[in-house]
C-alpha positions in Angstrom: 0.0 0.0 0.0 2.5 2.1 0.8 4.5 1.4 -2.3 1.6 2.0 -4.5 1.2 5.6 -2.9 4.6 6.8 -3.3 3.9 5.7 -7.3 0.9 7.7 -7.2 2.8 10.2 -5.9 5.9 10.4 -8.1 3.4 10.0 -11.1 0.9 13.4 -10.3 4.7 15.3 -10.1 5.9 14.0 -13.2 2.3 14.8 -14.7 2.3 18.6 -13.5 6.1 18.9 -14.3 5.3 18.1 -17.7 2.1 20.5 -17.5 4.8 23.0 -16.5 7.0 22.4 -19.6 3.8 22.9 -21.8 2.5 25.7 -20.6 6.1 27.4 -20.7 6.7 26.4 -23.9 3.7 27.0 -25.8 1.0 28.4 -22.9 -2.1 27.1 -21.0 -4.3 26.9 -24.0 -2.3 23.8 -25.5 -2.2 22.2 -22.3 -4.2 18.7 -22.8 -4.6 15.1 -21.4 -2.9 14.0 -24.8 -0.1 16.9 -24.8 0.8 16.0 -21.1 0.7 11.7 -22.3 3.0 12.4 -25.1 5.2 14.8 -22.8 5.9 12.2 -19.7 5.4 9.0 -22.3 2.2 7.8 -20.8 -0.9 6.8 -22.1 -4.1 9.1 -22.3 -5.3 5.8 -20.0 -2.7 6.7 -17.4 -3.0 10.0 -17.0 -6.9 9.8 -16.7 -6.0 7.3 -13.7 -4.7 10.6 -11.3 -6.6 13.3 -13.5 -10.2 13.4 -14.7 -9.9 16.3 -17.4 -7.6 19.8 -17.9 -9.2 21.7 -14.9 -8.3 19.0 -12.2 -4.8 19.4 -13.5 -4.6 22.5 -13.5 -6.0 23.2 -10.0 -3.6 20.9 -8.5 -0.9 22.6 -10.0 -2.1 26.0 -8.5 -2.6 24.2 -5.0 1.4 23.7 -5.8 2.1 27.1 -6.3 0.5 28.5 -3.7 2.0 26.0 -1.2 5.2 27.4 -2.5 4.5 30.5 -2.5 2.9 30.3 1.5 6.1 28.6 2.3 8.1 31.6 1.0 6.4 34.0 2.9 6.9 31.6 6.1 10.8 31.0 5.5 11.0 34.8 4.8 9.1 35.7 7.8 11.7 33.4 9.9 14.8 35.2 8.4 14.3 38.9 9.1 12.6 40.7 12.0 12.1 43.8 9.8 8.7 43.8 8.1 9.6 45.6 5.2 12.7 43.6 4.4 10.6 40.2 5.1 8.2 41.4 2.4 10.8 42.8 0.1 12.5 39.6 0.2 9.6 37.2 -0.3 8.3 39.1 -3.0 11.5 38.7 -4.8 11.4 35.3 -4.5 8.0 34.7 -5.9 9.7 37.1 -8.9 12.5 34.6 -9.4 10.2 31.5 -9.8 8.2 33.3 -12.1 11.2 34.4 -14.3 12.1 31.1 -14.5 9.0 29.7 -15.3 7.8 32.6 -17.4 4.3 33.8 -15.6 3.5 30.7 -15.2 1.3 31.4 -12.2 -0.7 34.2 -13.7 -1.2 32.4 -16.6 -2.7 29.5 -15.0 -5.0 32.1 -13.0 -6.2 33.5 -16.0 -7.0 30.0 -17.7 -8.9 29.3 -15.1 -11.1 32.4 -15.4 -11.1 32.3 -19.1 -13.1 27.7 -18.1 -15.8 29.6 -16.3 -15.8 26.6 -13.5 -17.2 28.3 -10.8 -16.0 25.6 -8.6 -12.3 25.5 -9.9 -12.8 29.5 -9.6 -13.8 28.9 -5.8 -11.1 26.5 -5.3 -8.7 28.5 -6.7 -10.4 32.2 -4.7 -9.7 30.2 -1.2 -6.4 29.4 -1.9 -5.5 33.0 -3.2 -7.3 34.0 -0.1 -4.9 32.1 2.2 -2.1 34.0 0.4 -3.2 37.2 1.0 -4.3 36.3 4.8 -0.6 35.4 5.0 0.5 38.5 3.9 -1.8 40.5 5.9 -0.6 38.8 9.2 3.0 39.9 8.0 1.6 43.9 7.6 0.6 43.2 10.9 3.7 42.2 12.8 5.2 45.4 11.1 2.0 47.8 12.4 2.7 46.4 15.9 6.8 46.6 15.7 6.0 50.0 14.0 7.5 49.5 10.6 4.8 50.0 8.8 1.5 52.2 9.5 -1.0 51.5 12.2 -3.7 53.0 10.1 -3.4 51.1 7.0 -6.6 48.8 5.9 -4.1 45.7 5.7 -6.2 43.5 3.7 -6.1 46.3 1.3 -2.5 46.8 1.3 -1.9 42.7 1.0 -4.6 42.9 -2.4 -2.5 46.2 -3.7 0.6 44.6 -3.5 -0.3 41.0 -4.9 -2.6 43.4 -7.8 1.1 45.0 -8.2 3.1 41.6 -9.2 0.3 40.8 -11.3 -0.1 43.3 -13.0 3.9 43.3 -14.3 4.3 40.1 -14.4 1.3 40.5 -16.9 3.1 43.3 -18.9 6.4 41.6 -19.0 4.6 38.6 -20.3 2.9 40.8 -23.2 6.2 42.5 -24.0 7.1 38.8 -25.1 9.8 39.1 -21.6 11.6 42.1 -23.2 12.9 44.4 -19.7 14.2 42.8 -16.5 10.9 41.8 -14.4 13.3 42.6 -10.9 14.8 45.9 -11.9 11.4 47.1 -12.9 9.5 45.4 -9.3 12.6 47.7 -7.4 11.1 50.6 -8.8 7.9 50.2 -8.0 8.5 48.8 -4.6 10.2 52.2 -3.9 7.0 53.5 -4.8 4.9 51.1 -2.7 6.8 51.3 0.4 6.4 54.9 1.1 3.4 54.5 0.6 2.8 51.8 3.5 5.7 52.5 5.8 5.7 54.9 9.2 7.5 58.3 9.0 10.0 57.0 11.2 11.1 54.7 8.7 11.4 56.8 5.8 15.2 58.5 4.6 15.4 61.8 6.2 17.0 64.5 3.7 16.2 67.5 6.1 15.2 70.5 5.2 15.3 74.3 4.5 14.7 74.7 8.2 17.9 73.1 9.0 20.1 75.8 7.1 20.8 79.4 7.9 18.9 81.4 5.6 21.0 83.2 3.0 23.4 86.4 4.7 22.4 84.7 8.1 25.1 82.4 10.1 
């Protein structure tokens, strides 16, 4: 029994590995039961044995995603004691997967939507919810420490910054991957973090007051 499990097992991951390859290569809309069969060298047959059709597939390979994603956050969250840099960090992460698997993620969300399964879309809304639940715990370690503002709506700032990688992930994907997907988050993160973080922790430049006016010493 427990032999037969580990099969079952090692035979979903090579399944969704080569649902990976697929969707890289030549996107979500070519992704099939036959496409995946001739990828891994299975039968239709086989593949039907762990998966009943495309959406099953494809909403165990968001439950994988995710996982990885809420394990990021976790690791991150263990490595720094500033908010901030936890985020900063994690979200840099997620960018690096994503580079290396060209957008896969979004991609898959967008499939998704495009089926109109409004069970795969509820399945796939809980998960997305975990995330951001995840990430608003985070905002709220750094509201308590005082990294980041006490009177932020944080489950608006977690939906404002996942809404921020999507949306360039998105563009970089349209731009057929043309500009560096980190060098353009940095920027925007600038932006972002002023936006969410106290006074206290913002670069102080000083100002007029802190000169002699002109003739004066």
């Amino acid at each position: 029994m427990e032999h037969k499990r580990k099969s079952t097992i090692i035979r979903k991951k090579q399944i969704i590995d080569a649902a990976r390859k697929i969707i890289i290569r030549k996107g979500s809309e070519h992704l099939t039961l036959r496409a995946m069969a001739r990828e891994v060298g299975f039968t239709e047959a086989a593949i039907y044995r762990h998966f009943k059709n495309k959406e099953e597939v494809l909403s165990f390979l968001m439950n994988n995603i995710i996982d990885e994603m809420l394990r990021e956050i976790i690791n991150g969250a263990a490595e720094n004691t500033n908010t901030l840099d936890t985020v900063d960090g994690v979200i840099k992460h997620h960018l690096s997967k994503i580079e290396q698997r060209r957008g896969i993620s979004f991609q898959i969300i967008a499939e998704i939507i495009s089926l109109g399964d409004k069970e795969l879309n509820r399945k796939v809304y809980i998960r997305l919810t975990e995330y951001l639940e995840r990430l608003r715990i985070l905002f709220e370690d750094g509201a308590r420490t005082g990294s980041i503002r006490s009177d932020l709506d944080l489950d608006d700032a977690a939906i404002l910054l996942f809404g921020m990688l999507q949306g360039i992930v998105n563009i970089w994907a349209l731009s057929n991957y043309s500009f560096d997907l980190t060098a353009k988050y940095e920027s925007l993160w600038s932006i972002y973090q002023k936006a969410i973080q106290t006074p206290e922790q913002q670069p102080h430049f000083g100002t007029g007051n802190d000169y002699p006016a002109p003739g004066k010493s």
